[in-house]
Every structure is written in C-alpha cells, then in structure tokens.
N, C-alpha and C positions, 0 to 999 in steps of 0.2 A: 232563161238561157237554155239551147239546146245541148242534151248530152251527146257526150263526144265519144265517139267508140274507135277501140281500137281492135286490129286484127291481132287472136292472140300468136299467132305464126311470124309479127314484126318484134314481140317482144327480144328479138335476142340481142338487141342493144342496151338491155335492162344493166345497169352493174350495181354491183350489191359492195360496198366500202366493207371491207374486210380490216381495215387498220383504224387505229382509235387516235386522234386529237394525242398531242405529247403531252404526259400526266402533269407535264408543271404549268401547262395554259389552265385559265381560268375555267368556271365552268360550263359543264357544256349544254348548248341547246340543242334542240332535239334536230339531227342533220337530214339532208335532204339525200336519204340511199338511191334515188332512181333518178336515172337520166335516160331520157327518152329521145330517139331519132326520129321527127316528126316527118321524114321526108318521104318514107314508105308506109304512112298511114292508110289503111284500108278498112272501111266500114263494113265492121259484121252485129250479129245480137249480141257479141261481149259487151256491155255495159260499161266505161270506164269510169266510168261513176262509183261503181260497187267494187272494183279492181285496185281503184286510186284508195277507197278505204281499208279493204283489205289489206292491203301494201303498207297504209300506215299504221293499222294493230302491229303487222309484222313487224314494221322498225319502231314502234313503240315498247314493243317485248324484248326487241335487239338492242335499242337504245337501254333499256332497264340492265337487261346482260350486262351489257360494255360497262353502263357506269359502275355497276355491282364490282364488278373485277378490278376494274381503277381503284376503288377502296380500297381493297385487299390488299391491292401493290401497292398504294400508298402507306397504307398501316403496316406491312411486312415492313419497307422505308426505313419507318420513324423507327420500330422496333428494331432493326438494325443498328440505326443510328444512333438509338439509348443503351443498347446492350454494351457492358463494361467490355465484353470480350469479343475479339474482332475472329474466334477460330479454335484453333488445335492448340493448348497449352503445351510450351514447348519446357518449361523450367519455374519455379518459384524463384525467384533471387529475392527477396525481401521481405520482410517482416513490421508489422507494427501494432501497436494494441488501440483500438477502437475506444472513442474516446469513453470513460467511467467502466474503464477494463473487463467490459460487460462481451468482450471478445475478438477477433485478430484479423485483419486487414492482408492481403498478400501479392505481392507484385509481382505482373506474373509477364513472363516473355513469351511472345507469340511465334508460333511457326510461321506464321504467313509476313514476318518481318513488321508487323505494325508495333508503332512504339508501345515500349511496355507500359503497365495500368496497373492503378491499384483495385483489386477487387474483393469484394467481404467472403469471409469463409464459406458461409452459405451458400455461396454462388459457385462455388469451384467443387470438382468432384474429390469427395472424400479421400482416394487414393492417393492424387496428386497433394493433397495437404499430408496424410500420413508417412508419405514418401520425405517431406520435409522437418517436421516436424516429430517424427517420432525418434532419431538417434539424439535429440535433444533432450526431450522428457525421459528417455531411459539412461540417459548419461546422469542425469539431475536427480532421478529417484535412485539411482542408484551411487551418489556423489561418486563420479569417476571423474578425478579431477583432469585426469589427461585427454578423457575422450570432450569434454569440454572446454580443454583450452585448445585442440584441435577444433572443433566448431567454430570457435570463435575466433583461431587464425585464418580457415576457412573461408567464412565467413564475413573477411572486411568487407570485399568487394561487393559483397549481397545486402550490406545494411541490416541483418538478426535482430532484430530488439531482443535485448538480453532481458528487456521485461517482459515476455511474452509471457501470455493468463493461459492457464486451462479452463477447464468446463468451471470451476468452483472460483475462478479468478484468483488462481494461485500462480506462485513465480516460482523458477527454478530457485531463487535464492532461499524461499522458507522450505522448501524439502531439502535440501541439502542444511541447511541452518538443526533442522527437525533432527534428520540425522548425523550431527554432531558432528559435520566437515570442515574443519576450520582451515585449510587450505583451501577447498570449493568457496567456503564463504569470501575469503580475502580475494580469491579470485573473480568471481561472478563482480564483488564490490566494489572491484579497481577497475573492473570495467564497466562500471557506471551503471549496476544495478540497483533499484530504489530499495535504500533500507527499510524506508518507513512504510513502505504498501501497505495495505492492508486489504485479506482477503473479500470475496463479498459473502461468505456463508456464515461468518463470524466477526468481521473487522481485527482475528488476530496479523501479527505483523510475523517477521523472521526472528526477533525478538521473544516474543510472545513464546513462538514454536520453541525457542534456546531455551525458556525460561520453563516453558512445562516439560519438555523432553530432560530436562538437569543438563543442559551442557557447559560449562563453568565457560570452558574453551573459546566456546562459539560466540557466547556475550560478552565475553572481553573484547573478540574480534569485531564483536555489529559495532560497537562501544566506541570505539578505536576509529569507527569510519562513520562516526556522529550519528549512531540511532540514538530517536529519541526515546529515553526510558519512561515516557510519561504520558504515551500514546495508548489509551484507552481501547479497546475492542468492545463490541456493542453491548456486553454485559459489564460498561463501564469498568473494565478490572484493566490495570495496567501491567506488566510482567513481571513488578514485583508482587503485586495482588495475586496472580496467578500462581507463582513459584510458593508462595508461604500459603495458599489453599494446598496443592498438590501437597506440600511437605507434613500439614496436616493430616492429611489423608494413608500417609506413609508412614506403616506400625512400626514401633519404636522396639528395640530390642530383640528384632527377628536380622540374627547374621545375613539371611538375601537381602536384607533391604538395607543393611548399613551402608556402602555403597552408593544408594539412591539418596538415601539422607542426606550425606555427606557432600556427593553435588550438587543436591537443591539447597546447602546451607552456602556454598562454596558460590551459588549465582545469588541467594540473595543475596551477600554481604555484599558481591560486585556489584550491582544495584543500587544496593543502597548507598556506595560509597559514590557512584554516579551523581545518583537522585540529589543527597544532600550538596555534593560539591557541585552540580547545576543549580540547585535553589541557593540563592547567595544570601547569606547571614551578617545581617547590622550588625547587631552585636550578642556578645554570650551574658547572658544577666546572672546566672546561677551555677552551681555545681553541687554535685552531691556522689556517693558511694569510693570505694578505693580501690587503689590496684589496677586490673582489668577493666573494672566494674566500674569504673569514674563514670560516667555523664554531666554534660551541660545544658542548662536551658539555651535557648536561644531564642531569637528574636529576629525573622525572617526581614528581608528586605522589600518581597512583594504584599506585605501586609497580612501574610497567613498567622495560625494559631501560635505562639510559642509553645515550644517543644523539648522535649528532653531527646536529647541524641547523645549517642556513645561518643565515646573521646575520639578513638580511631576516626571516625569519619567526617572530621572540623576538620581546616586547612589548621596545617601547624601554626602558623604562625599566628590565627586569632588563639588559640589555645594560649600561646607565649604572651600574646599581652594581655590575657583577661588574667592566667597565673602572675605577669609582670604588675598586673594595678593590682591584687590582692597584696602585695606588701606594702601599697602606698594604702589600699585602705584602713578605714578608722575602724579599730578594733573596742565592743564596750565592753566585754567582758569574757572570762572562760566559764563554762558553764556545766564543764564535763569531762572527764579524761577516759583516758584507754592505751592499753600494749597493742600498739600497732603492727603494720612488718617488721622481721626482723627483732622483734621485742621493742623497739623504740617505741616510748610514750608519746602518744597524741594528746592533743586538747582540743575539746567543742567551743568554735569561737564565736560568739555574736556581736556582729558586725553591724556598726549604726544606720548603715545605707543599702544592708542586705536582708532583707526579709528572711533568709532559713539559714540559719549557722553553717559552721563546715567544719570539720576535722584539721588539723592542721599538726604538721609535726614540732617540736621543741621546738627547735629553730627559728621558726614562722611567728612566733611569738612573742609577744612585748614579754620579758623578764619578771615585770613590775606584775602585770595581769596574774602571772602563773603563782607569785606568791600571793597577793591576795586571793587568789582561789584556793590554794592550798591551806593559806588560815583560815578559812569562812568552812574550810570541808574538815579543819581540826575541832572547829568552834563547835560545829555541828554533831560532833563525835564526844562532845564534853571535855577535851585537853585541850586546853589553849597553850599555844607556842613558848617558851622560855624568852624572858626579854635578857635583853643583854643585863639589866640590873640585880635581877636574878638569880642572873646565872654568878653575878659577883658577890650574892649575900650568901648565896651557897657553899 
C-alpha cells in the first residue's frame, strides 16, 4: 500500500477532544483525538505514516493522563461518599457510649444543612468535643448537683447519655458516688444512670468507689436504686471485700482516723445487711452467744456454705419462728447454769435434735430438767437434798 502524505499547512482541521467520556460510562477505550479534512490534501515529504504514529504516542500519553485523573475523581467520590461528615460542624446535640464503653459516639449537625450523623470521637476535632463535654465532667468531678441537673434539663432535646465513659471508662455517677454526693447520686440515678457499670481499668462499680471512699450515705443511696452488692471487680473483691480491706488498713486508736473507721464500719454493716437479706435463707439451724452478740447458723437457699450470721441482719420474722420452735423443742437435759443479764439465771440446754446446746433463761425451761440438774450438781458436791421423810424424822 502506498503511503499517504499529507501537507503539514492543511493540518489545521486537526482537533484535539479536550473533554473526557462522563466518569459513570464504562470503561474507556483508547479514543480517536484527530479528525482529519481530507478535502484539501496536498502531497508533500511529510510522511503521514510517521505523523499518524506520532499522533498516537501523543494520545496514548493523553489517554493515560485522562484516565489517571478519572481515578482520582472517582476515589475523591467514594471518599466523600464514606466520609461520616458532610462539612463544617455546626453543634454536638447528642451523645452515646460506643458499644464495651471502650468510648463516645457524637451526633453532630452540619452547617451545610445535611441531616445530622453519628460520628466517633476520633473523627471530630477535639475542641468541638471539649466544648461539649467538658461543663459535664467538671460538674461530675466536682458533684455540683445543680450545674448537672441543669445539663440534663438542657439536655432532653440533645439526647446526653448520662452514661457517658472518659478516657478510663468511668461514669459521672462513680466520681460523684467517690465523692460522697448523695443528692448527685440520686440524681444522675433517677435519671437512668447504670448502677452497676463497671470501670475498664479495674471493674470497680459506684458502689465499689462508696465502699472504699467510707460513704455510709452514698451506699444507702446506690442500695435503694438496686445496686448490686455482689458485683465483683477484677481483683475478684466485691464492696464489702473492699470496705473490710480499707478498714484494716485504717490504724486504730489514732483520733484522725476515728471518723474514717466509723464510716467504713457504718458501710459495711449496710452491706452486709443487703448482702444477707438478698442471699435468702431456708432455714436458721443453730444459735449461739447473748445479748448483742446472739448469732445464728443458717442454711442458704442457694446451696452455699452454712453460716453463722449476727441476729440483726435475719429477717425478723425467721428469727421469730426458729425462737417460736425452740419451745416446742425436746429438751434432754440442763447441763450448766450461769447469772445471766440482769442477774437472772440461765441454764445450758441439750437439745435432742440440736447438735450445740444453747443458754436459755428460767423461763425457757422444763421445771422438772432444772431440778434434776440441781440434784445431780448437789450429788456432785457430796450433800444430797433432804427428802420430804427426812425432813419429818427430824
């Protein structure tokens, strides 16, 4: 085939596509840049042989261009189109905690009118979060109950998770608990903050914080809005475990620290008075000591150990029928006396169906028992009692 030349002075029909295919058609094949006016063709030494390939390095290089930058504006696109945020943050209105309270979620309204989004903290510029979030945490550390129940009237319309974590996954409710607020706690708690959380740098709860800080106050209050006292923290100690460590630890007979004693004994007996009236008790098998001092065995309902537990902290009313069947029990013998309270004489009873005897007053007593006890302790002494025969020969 003979080559076809063209004059380079008719080129100026050449056009060069300046615009690219719309980036949502498929992809592209390599386009045809030159259109040629064949009608003023004039034979010169241009080669258009060697012109035609030059032309197509050129839109080979142009082709690679074009498509290069189609990428780009496609991927800018898609990253638009995945980015949570559509712009200018115009407000926070919302709050939430990220699920294993590992950190905080925030809804955020946009300047440019797109519906608002939730986005992760990490994603929003630190200002715009401390702007939110900081008259809250300083209200909390510093239990101002007012500047908190202001937030949280504030606040409906924004949705606040009143559980919101800091850096350690802690809740306004255990710094204020910590510091011994018992109006912040009833409050933060009536508006549905979680008793039981537990932080992540320890697993202690608001609880936990009451019970090591001595707040008598404040564990009445967790108490009251159903914490549970038997929520362990990762050094397996629950808040009574915790309070009776601290109270160890707190030297005895030094006037600064009586005080301290006195409301770590003050939280644990609330505690324990908890503890034992949630764990429910079959039945009381035993008793033993007097006065103050009473305690009863018992015999859990969930199959744990039997226990001796103080009097105080049984529901009255098993007290009342395990004292109520002690008079129906069968008495075998008295085994022992003693000047009780008050000077009144006791006797040690053994009882056919109770394995450890018990003390009991006059009263409590078969008549019959108390005199054969009395002769067998005369017999014992070498005088034996005067019979009534006796006493008539005499």
């Amino acid at each position: 085939m003979e080559a076809l030349f063209i004059n380079s002075s008719s080129l100026s029909s050449l056009k060069l596509y300046s615009s690219l295919p719309n980036s949502s058609s498929q992809s592209i094949s390599t386009p045809n840049f030159l259109s040629v006016n064949l009608h003023n063709f004039s034979l010169s030494k241009l080669n258009f042989t060697a012109s035609a390939v030059d032309n197509q390095q050129q839109s080979s290089q142009r082709t690679s261009f074009f498509t290069d930058q189609e990428e780009l504006i496609q991927q800018e696109e898609e990253e638009e189109n995945n980015d949570e945020g559509y712009g200018e943050v115009s407000r926070i209105i919302g709050s939430r905690t990220i699920e294993g309270f590992t950190g905080m979620e925030y809804l955020i309204e946009w300047k440019d009118g797109h519906t608002p989004s939730w986005v992760p903290s990490t994603n929003i510029s630190k200002d715009v979060v401390a702007e939110y979030e900081f008259p809250w945490w300083n209200a909390a550390k510093k239990a101002d109950e007012s500047a908190l129940q202001n937030l949280l009237n504030n606040d409906q319309e924004c949705s606040r998770d009143v559980d919101a974590v800091d850096e350690d996954g802690r809740t306004a409710l255990q710094f204020v608990a910590g510091l011994g607020s018992d109006p912040c706690v009833r409050l933060l708690a009536s508006a549905g903050a979680n008793v039981n959380h537990r932080e992540i740098g320890g697993g202690l709860t608001a609880l936990h914080m009451a019970a090591g800080y001595a707040r008598p106050e404040v564990v009445k209050a967790l108490l009251e809005f159903d914490a549970d006292p038997e929520v362990q923290d990762d050094k397996g100690r629950t808040p009574l475990d915790l309070a009776r460590e601290v109270l160890l630890s707190t030297p005895k007979g030094n006037p600064m620290h009586f005080a301290r004693r006195l409301a770590l004994e003050n939280v644990i007996k609330g505690l324990e008075e908890a503890i034992y009236e949630y764990a429910e008790v079959e039945e009381i098998l035993e008793k033993r000591g007097r006065g103050a001092n009473v305690e009863y065995l018992v015999r859990w309902k969930d199959g744990g150990s039997n226990e001796w537990v103080k009097a105080q902290l049984i529901g009255e009313d098993l007290v009342k029928d395990f004292e109520d069947g002690l008079e129906y029990a069968v008495a075998e013998s008295v085994v022992s006396s003693r000047e009780g309270e008050e000077g009144k004489k006791e006797y040690l009873v053994k009882w056919t169906d109770i394995e450890e005897g018990t003390w009991e007053p006059e009263e409590n007593v078969d008549s019959e028992l108390i005199k054969l006890f009395e002769e067998s302790e005369e017999s014992a002494n070498g005088s034996l009692p005067l019979t009534s025969q006796d006493a008539v020969n005499s």
